[in-house]
C-alpha positions in Angstrom: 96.6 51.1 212.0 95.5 47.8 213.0 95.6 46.6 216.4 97.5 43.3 217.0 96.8 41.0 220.2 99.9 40.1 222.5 100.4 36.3 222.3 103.3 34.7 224.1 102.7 31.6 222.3 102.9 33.1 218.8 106.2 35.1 217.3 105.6 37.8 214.8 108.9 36.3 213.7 109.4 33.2 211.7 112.4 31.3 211.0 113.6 28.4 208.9 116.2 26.2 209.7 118.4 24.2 208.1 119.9 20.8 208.5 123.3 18.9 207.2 122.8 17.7 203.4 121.4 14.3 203.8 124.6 12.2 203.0 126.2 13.4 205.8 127.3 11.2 208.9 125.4 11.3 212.3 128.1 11.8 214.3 128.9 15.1 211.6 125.0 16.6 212.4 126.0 19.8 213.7 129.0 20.7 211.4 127.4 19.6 208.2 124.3 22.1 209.3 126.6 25.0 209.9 128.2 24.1 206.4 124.8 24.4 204.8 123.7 27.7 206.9 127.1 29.8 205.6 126.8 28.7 202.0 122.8 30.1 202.5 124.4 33.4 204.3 126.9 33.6 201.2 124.6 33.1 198.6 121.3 35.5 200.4 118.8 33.3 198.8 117.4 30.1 200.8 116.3 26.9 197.6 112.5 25.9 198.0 112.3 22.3 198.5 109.3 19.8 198.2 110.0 16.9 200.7 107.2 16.5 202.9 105.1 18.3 200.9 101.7 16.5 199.5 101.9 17.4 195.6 105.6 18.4 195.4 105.1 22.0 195.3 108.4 23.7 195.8 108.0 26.0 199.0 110.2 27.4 201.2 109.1 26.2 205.3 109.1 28.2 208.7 108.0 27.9 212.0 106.4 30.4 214.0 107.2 28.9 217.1 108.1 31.1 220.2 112.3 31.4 220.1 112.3 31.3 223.8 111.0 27.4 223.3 113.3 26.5 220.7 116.5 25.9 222.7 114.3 23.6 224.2 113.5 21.9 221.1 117.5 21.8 220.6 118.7 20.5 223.5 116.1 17.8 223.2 116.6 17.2 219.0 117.4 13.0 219.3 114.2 12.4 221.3 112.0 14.3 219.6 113.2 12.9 216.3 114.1 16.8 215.2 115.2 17.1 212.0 116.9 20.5 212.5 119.8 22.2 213.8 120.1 25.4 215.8 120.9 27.5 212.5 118.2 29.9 211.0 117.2 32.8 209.4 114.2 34.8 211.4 112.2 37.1 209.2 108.9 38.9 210.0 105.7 37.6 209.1 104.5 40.5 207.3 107.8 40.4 205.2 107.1 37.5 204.2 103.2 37.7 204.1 103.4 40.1 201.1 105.2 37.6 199.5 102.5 35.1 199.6 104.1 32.7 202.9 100.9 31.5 205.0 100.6 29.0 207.8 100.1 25.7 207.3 96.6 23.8 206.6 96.9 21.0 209.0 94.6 18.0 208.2 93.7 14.2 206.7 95.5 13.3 203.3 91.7 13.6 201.8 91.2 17.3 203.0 94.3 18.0 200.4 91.8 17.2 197.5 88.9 20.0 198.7 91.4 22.7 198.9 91.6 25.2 196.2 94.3 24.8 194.1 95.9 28.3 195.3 95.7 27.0 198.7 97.2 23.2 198.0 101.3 23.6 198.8 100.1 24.6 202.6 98.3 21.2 203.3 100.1 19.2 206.5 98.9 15.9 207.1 97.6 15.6 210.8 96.0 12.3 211.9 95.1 11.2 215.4 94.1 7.1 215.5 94.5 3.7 217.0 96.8 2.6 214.6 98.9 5.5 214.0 99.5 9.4 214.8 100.5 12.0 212.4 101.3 15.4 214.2 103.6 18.1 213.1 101.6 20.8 214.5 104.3 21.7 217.1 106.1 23.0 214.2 103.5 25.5 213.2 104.5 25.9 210.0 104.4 28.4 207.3 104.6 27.8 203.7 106.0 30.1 200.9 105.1 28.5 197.3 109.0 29.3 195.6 112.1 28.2 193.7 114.0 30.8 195.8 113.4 33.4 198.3 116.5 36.4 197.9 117.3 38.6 201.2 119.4 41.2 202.2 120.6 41.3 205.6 118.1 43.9 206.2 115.4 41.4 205.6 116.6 39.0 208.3 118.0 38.0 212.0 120.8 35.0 211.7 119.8 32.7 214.6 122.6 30.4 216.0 123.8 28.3 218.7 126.2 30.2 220.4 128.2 33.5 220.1 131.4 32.1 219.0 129.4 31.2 215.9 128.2 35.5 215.7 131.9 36.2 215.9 132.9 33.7 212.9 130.3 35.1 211.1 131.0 39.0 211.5 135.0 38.4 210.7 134.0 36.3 207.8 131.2 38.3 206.7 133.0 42.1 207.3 131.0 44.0 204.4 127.9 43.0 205.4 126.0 44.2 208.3 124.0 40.7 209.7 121.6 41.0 212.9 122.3 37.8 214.8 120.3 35.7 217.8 122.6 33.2 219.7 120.0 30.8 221.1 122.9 30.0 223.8 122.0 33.6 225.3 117.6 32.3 225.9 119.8 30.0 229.1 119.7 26.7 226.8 123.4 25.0 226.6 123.3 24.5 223.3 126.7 23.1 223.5 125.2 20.2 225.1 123.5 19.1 221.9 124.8 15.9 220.3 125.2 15.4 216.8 
């Protein structure tokens, strides 16, 4: 068996999370992400997507960011400009490994053209200058190149604000056994996050 290095900075965990669908209102953030996280829960499959990704390949993201930083991350989403909301799906990265998700390629828009094709849908554009900064890197993202990725509860950890949320879910959800992560419990107050 191969040995594996502790790392408190790195998760052998990854999660995506989702966000309201993009018509909906500011002041709405929160409920329109929890409306998009059950119909993902009911369904068992999360959609690629290819915004933000150089060459529109269709890829479903992660990040393997500690969970212990994300409440952080959170309770701090309007001045860092986060796009997300505190609802996810956590699965482990050698899951997901076999089924071709690897981390991100961080680099200049040109280092996209010297890749290998097989290696394209994982470029990140990073750039640190005068005139303007690109960096995404806190996100440490991994890519996996697909239309769909199905799961079973089995397969993954539903991460969410608070515990009232794990209750909704468990009467709603009664045949199906989901493992669940309230970020509330990690000493965040994820109540306090505006939408």
């Amino acid at each position: 068996m191969a040995k594996q290095i502790f790392r408190d900075d790195i998760s052998d965990q990854v999660i995506h999370f989702t966000k309201p669908a993009a018509e909906t209102a500011p002041d709405k953030f929160l409920e329109g992400a929890l409306e998009v996280f059950d119909k993902i829960v009911s369904a068992k499959f999360l959609l690629g997507g290819n915004g933000f990704i150089k060459g529109s390949y269709k890829c479903v993201c992660f990040t393997e960011a500690p969970l212990g930083k994300l409440p952080i991350l959170f309770a701090n989403r309007k001045n860092l400009e986060v796009r997300y909301a505190p609802y996810g799906f956590m699965f482990g990265k050698k899951w997901l490994f076999a089924k071709g998700a690897r981390p991100a390629i961080y680099g200049e828009d040109n280092d996209f053209d010297i890749l290998p094709e097989k290696m394209k849908f994982r470029h990140v554009k990073y750039h640190l200058g005068d005139d303007y900064i690109t960096d995404h890197t806190w996100e440490r993202e991994w890519r996996l190149r697909a239309d769909r990725l199905d799961f079973t509860p089995d397969d993954v950890t539903l991460v969410v604000p608070h515990r009232a949320i794990v209750e909704y879910f468990r009467e709603e959800y009664k045949s199906d056994n989901w493992h669940f992560i309230a970020l509330s419990d990690l000493g965040i107050p994820i109540d306090s996050i505006e939408g």
